[in-house]
C-alpha positions in Angstrom: -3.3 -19.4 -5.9 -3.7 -15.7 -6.9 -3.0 -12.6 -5.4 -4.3 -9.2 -6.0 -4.3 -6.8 -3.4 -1.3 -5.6 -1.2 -1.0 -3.4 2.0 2.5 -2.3 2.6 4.1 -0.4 5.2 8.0 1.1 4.0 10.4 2.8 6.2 13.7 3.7 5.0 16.3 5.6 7.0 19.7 5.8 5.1 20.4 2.2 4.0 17.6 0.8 6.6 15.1 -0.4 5.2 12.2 -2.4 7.0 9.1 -3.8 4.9 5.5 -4.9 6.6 3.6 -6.5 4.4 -0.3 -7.2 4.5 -1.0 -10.0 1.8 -4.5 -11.5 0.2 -4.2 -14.7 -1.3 -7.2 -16.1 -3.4 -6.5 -20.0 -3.0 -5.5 -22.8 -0.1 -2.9 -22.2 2.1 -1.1 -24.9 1.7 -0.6 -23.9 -2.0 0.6 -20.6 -0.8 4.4 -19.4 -1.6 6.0 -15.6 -1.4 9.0 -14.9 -2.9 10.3 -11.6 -1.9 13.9 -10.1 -3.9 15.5 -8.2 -0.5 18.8 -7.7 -1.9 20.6 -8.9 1.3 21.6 -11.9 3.5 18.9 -11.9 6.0 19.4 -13.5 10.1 15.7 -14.9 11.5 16.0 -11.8 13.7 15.0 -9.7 10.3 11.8 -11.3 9.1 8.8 -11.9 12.1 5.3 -12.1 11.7 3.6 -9.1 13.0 0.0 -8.0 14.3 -1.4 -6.1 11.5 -2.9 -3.5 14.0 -0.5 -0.8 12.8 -1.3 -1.3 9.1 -5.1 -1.0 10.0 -4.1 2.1 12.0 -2.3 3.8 9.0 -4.8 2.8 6.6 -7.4 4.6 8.4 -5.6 8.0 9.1 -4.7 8.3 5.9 -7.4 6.7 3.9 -9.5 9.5 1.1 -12.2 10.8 3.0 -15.4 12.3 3.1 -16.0 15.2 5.5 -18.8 17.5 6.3 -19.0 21.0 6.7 -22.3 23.6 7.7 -22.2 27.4 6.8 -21.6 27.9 10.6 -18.5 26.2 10.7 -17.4 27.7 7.5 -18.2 31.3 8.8 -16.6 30.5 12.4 -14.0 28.4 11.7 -13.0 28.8 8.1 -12.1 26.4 5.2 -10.9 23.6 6.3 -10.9 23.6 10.3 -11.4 20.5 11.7 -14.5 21.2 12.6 -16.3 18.7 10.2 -16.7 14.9 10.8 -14.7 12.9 9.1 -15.9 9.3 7.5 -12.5 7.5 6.5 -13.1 4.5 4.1 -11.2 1.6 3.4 -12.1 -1.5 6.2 -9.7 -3.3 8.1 -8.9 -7.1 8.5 -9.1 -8.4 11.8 -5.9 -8.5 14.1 -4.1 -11.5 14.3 -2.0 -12.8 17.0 2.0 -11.4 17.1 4.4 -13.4 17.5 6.3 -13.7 20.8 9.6 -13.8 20.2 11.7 -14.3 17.0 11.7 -17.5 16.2 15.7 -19.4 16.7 17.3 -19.5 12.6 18.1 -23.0 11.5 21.2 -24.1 10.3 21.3 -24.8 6.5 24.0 -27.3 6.4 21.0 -30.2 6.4 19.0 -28.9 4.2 19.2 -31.2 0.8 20.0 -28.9 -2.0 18.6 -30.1 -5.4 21.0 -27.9 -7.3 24.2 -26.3 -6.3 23.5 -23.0 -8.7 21.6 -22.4 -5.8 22.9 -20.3 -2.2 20.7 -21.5 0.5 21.9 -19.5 3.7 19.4 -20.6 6.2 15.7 -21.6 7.2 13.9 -20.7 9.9 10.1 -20.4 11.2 8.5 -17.4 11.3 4.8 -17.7 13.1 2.9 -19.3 10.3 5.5 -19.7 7.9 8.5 -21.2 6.9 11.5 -19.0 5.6 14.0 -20.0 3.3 16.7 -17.5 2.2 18.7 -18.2 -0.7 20.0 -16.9 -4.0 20.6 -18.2 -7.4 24.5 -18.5 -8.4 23.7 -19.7 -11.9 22.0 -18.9 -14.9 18.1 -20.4 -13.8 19.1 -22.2 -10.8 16.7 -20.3 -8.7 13.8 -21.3 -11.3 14.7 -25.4 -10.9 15.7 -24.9 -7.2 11.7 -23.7 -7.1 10.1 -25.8 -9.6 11.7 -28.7 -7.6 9.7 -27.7 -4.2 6.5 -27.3 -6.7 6.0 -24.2 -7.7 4.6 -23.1 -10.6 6.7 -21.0 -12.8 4.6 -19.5 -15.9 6.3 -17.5 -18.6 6.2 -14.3 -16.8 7.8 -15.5 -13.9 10.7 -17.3 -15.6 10.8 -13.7 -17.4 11.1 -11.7 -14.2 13.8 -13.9 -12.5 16.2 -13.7 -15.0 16.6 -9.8 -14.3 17.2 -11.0 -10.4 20.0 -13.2 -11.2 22.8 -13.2 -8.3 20.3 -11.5 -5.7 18.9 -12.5 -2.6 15.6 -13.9 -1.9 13.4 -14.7 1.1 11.0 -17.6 0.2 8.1 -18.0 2.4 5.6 -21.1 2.4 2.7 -21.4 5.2 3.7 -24.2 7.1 0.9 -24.6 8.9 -3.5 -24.0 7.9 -2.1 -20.3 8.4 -5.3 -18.3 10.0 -7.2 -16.1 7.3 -10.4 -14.0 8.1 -13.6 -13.5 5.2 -11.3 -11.6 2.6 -8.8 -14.1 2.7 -6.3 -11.9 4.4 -2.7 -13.6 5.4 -0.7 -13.2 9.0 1.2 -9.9 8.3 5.4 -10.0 8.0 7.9 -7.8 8.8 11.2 -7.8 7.0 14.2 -5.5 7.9 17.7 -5.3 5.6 20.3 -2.5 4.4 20.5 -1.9 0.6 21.6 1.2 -1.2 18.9 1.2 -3.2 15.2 2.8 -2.6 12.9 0.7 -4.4 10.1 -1.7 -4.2 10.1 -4.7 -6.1 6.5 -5.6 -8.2 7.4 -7.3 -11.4 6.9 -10.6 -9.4 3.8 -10.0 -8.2 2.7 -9.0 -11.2 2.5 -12.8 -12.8 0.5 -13.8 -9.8 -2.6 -11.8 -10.9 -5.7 -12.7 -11.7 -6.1 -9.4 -13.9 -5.6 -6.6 -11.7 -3.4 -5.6 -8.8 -3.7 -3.0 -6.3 -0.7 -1.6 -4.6 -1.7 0.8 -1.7 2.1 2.2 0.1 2.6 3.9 3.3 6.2 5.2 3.4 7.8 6.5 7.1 11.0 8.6 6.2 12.8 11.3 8.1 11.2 14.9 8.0 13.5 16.4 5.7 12.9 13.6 3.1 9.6 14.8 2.5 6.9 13.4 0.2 8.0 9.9 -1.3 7.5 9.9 -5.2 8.1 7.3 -8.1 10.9 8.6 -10.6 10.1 5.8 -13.0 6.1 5.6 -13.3 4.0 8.9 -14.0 2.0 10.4 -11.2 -1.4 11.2 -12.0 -4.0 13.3 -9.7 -7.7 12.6 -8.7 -10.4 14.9 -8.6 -10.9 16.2 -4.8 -11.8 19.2 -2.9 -15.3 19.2 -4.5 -19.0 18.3 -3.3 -19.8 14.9 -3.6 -23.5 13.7 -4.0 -23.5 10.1 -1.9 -23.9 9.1 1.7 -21.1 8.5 3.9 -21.9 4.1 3.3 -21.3 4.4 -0.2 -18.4 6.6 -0.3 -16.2 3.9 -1.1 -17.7 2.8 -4.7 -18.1 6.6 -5.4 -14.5 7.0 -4.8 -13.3 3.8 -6.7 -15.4 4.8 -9.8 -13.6 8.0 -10.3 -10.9 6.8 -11.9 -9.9 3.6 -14.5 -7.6 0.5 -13.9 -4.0 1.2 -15.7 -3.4 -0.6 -18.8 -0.8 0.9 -20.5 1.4 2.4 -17.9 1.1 2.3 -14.3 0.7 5.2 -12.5 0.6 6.5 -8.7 -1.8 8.8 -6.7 -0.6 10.8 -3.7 -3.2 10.1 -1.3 -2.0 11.5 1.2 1.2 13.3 2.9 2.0 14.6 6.1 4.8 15.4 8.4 4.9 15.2 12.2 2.2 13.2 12.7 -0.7 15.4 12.0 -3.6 15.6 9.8 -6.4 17.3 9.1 -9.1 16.7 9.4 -8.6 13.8 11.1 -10.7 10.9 11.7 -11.9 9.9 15.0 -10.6 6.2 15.7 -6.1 7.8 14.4 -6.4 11.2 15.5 -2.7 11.8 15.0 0.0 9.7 13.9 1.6 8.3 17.2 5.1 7.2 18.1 4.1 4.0 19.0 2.8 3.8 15.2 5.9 4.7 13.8 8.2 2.3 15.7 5.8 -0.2 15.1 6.8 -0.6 11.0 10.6 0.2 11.9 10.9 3.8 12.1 14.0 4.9 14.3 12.6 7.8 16.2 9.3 9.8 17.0 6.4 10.7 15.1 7.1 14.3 15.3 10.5 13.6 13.2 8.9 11.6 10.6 7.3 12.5 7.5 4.3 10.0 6.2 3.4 9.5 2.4 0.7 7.5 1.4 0.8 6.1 -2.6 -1.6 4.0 -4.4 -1.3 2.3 -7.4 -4.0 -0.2 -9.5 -2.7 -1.3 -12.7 -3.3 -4.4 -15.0 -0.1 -6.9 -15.1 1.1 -5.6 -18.5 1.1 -2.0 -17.2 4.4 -3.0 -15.6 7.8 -4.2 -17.0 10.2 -3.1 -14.3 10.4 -2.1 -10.3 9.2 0.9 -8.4 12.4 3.3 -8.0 11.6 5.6 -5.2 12.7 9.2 -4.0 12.7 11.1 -1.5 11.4 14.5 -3.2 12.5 16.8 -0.5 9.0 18.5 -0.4 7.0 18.6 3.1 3.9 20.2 2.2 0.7 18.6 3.2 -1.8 16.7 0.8 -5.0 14.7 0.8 -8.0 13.5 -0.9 -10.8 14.9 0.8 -14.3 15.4 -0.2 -17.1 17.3 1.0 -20.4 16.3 1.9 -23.0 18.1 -0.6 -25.3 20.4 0.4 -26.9 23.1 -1.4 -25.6 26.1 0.4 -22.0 25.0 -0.5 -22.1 25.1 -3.8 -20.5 28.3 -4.4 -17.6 27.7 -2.8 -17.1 24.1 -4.0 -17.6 22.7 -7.3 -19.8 19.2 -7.5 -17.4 16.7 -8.3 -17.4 15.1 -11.7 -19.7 17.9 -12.5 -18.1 21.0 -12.3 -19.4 24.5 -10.6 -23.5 24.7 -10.2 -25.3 26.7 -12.4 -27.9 27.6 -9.9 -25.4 27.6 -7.0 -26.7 27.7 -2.9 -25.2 30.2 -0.7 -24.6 30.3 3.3 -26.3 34.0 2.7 -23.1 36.3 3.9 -23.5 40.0 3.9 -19.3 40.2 3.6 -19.3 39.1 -0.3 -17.8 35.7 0.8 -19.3 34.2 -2.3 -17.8 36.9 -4.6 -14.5 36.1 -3.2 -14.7 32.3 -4.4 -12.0 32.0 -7.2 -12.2 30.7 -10.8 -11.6 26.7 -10.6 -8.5 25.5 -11.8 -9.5 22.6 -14.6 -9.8 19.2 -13.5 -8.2 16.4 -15.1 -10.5 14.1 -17.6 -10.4 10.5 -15.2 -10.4 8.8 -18.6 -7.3 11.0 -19.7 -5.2 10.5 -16.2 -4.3 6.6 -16.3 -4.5 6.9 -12.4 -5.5 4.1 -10.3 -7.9 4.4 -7.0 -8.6 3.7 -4.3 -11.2 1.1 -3.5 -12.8 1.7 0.0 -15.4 -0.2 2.0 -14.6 -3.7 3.7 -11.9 -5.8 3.3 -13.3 -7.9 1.0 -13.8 -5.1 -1.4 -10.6 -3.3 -0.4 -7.0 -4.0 -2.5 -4.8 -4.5 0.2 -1.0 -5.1 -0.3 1.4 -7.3 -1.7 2.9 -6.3 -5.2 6.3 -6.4 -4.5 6.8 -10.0 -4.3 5.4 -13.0 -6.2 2.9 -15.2 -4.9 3.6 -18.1 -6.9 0.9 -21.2 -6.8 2.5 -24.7 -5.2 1.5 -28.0 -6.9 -0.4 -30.3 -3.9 2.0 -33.0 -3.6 0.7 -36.5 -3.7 -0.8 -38.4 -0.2 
């Protein structure tokens, strides 16, 4: 059982925080096992399986995108009206059913500990899993109390635990043939607890690669929080706002080959940030970002309040040795990755990307000097130079979804 690609959905308001996590698991089911370091005691009430509509939703209004402009719209409109049609990449896994209702927690008292260096506070169902919640006491009591329900602890994992000693844990296993679609996509869950700290647990996750991991984050916050940023992991940038040779199918390998896998050090891409729900341009199936939306991954209060960041990160398992410590930077301007459509008349006002400005550049013929106006390009970063990660559009089976921040440890089939 592997794991390489996570979707994940993060609100935090004060102390709140509330995870929804979109997981691909590489595998059978039944050998399938999350552990997820929450910090907290946790009641059934705060972990339910979720439809994943509201993942797909924030995936695709925020998703890089290719747009396309003709001199007409340029002269009438100007740079950058919404005026162009927008192709949004990245697919989407089919929804899967939500849960009801909450699912009643189970008393712990019969469950049969196999160690007493180990807190179990309860288990409960949730949907198509079973929870556990629990916490080592002691020095490697949650390692035994997991090897002895069959999981597979490698070196890296018994590493990683030892720096969560004394927190709590949510252990999930699929209790039932849990429902997967083509890309192996698992039911989405939704996991709410207070902790003082911002961060998002990865080091986990890490050990349950098959070589490479992609992290894609949507943080909700409050307005004045602004863009959400990474104080311990290096941001690096992507070349955007320049003509891109390739039709709107294959826009999603052109995107993922612009920049390498981390290796060394793992680093984030802002992808996108906005505040009070708008965008532009904006593509046709999210025109804006709703209320509905926002409540629907935890956020306390409308969409007009919030601020939306999206971060991305790919990275190789060694790239990281400890958690994602987030901020809240404070900054509410507006960013995207957006690329335009090439045609020839445009290319003196936008330079070809990975190419640079045109020698023999096309013009939309304006009497007014427009093209004189056009100012000197600022230098792009070299992609092999940056470390950045990116995004990897198209379906879902090509798309890195989300789950980082917890482990997906394989389970041993127990004898018939």
């Amino acid at each position: 059982m592997t794991n390489g690609a996570t979707r994940m959905a993060m609100v935090r308001q004060g102390d709140r925080t509330v995870l929804t996590l979109l997981n691909d698991a590489q595998g059978p089911t039944d050998h399938f096992g999350l552990l997820i370091p929450v910090g907290a005691d946790l009641d059934a009430e705060d972990v339910v399986q979720v439809d994943t509509s509201a993942l797909e939703a924030l995936d695709a209004y925020s998703a890089p995108r290719l747009v396309t402009y003709t001199c007409e719209q340029i002269i009438d409109e100007g740079i950058g009206s919404t005026g162009g049609g927008a192709v949004g990449c990245g697919g989407t896994p089919p929804p899967q059913d939500t849960a009801e209702d909450a699912p009643p927690s189970v008393s712990a008292g019969g469950v049969t500990m196999d160690s007493a260096a180990v807190d179990v506070a309860r288990v409960f169902p949730v949907g198509d899993y079973t929870a556990t919640v629990l916490r080592g006491t002691e020095a490697g009591g949650l390692e035994q109390w997991l090897v002895d329900r069959d999981f597979v602890i490698d070196e890296d994992t018994s590493d990683a635990l030892e720096d969560y000693a004394g927190i709590w844990f949510l252990a999930l296993t699929v209790s039932t043939e849990a429902p997967l679609d083509e890309a192996r996509w698992l039911p989405a869950i939704q996991i709410a607890y207070d902790s003082e700290a911002f961060s998002l647990p990865i080091r986990l996750g890490a050990a349950s690669s098959d070589g490479e991991q992609d992290l894609v984050l949507f943080t909700v916050v409050d307005f004045a929080s602004g863009q959400t940023h990474i104080s311990n992991h290096p941001e690096a940038h992507v070349q955007d706002e320049c003509l891109a040779d390739v039709a709107a199918q294959d826009f999603g390998e052109f995107y993922s080959d612009l920049v390498p896998t981390d290796t060394a050090e793992a680093s984030y891409v802002v992808e996108f940030a906005w505040g009070a729900g708008k965008c532009d341009p904006c593509p046709a199936e999210v025109p804006s970002l709703t209320d509905s939306l926002v409540q629907a991954v935890g956020y306390d209060g409308l969409a007009t309040d919030a601020f939306f960041t999206r971060l991305h990160l790919r990275y190789a398992p060694s790239a990281v040795s400890e958690d994602l410590a987030l901020y809240h930077s404070g900054i509410v301007s507006s960013t995207q990755q957006r690329y335009i459509q090439r045609e020839h008349e445009l290319e003196s006002r936008w330079p070809v990307c990975q190419e640079g400005w045109s020698e023999d550049p096309g013009s939309c013929g304006l009497d007014t000097g427009w093209d004189s106006d056009v100012p000197e390009p600022e230098p792009q970063p070299d992609p092999s130079e940056s470390g950045s990660s990116c995004l990897l559009c198209g379906s879902m089976a090509q798309a890195f979804g989300v789950f980082l921040l917890a482990g997906v440890l394989r389970r041993k089939r127990r004898p018939a």
